[in-house]
N, C-alpha and C positions, 0 to 999 in steps of 0.2 A: 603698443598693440601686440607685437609679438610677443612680449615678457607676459602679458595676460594671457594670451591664448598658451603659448605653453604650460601656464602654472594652472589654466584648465584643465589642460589634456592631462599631466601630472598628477593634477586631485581626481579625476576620473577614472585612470588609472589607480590609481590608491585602494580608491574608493569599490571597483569592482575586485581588486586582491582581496581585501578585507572581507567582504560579503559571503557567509557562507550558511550554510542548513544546520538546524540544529530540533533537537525533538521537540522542544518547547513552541519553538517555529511552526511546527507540522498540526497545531493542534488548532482545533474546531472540527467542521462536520463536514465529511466525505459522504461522493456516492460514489458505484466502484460496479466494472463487471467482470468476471472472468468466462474468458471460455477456452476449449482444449479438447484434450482425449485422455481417460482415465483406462487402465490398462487390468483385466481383470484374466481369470483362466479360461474363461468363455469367449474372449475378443474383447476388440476396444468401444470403449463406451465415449460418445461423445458428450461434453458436459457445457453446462452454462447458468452464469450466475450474475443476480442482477443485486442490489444490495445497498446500503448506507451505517456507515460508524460514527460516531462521536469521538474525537480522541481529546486526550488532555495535555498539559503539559509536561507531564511526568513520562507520557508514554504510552499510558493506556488509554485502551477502547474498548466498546461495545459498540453490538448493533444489530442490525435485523437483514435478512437476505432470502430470497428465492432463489432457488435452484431446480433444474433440468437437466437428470443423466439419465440416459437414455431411452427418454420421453417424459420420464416418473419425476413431479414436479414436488416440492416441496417447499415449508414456509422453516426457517433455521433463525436460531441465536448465536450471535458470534461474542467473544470477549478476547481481547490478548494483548500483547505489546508491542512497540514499536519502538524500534533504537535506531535513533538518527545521527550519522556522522558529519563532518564540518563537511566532506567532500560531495555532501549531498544521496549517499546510499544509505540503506539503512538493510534491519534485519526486522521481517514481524513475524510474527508466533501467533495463531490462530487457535482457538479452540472454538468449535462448533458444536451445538445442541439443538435436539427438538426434545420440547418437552422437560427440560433439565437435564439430559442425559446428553455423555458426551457423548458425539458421533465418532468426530475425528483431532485431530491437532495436526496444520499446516503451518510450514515453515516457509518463508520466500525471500527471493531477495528485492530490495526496491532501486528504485533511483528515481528522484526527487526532481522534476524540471518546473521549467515556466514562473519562477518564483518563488519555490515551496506550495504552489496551485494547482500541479498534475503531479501522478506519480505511476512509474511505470513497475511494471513485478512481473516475475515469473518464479513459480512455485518450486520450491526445493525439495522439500520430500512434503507426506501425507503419514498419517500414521493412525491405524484404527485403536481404541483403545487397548486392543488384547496386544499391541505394541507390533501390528503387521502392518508394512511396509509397501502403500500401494504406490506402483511408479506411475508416475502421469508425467504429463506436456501441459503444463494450464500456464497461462499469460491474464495480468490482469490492465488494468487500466484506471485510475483515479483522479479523480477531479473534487476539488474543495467546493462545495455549493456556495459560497459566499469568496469569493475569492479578495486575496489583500494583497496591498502592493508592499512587497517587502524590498524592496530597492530603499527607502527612505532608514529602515534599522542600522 
């Protein structure tokens, strides 16, 4: 009984060293919000963003999103990638549109919990297209709409 139960604990053990995030992992359909302060020469704007991506295995997404800076709401396209590490962080790159026209391109950092089924961000820089550099404080928050149990990979 004891030789069983320790060769349990042993393969459980194993079994969570080996388990780790990977981009191919991260892929299906996210909703997602961010909110913060965007820092402008007039004062800070506060912002919020409600949203959903498709991602793939490769990395990439699209998606659709509303947003609210400061009060002025809008309907945006998103596209960009996402590179996911074994230790469960990753890097995504956002570009934003209305209307086909880029707005902006956001960079953040992630980290991957609950499974690869939540994922936490905060935004690294922002960049308008003429290549200026807006500093914000934005936090996101993600959740896989069908969530899967990755424990069994």
């Amino acid at each position: 009984m004891a030789l069983c139960l320790g060769l349990t604990v042993a393969a459980a053990a194993l079994n969570s060293e080996t388990r780790h995030c990977s981009t191919a992992g991260t892929a299906g359909k996210w909703a997602y919000t961010y909110t913060g302060t965007i820092s402008t020469p007039r004062g800070p704007l506060q912002a919020a963003v409600v949203g959903h991506f498709r991602s793939d295995a490769a990395g990439n997404l699209t998606g659709h999103q509303t947003r609210s800076v400061g009060g002025s709401s809008a309907v945006e396209d998103i596209s960009g990638t996402n590179s996911v590490n074994a230790n469960c962080t990753s890097k995504m790159t956002i570009k934003v549109f209305v209307d086909g026209q880029l707005q902006r391109t956001a960079v953040g950092a992630v980290v991957f919990d609950r499974n690869m089924n939540h994922a936490r961000a905060i935004f690294q820089s922002l960049v308008l297209p003429d290549g200026t550099n807006v500093p914000v404080v934005l936090t996101a928050n993600n959740s896989r709409l069908f969530p899967r149990d990755h424990r069994r990979q």
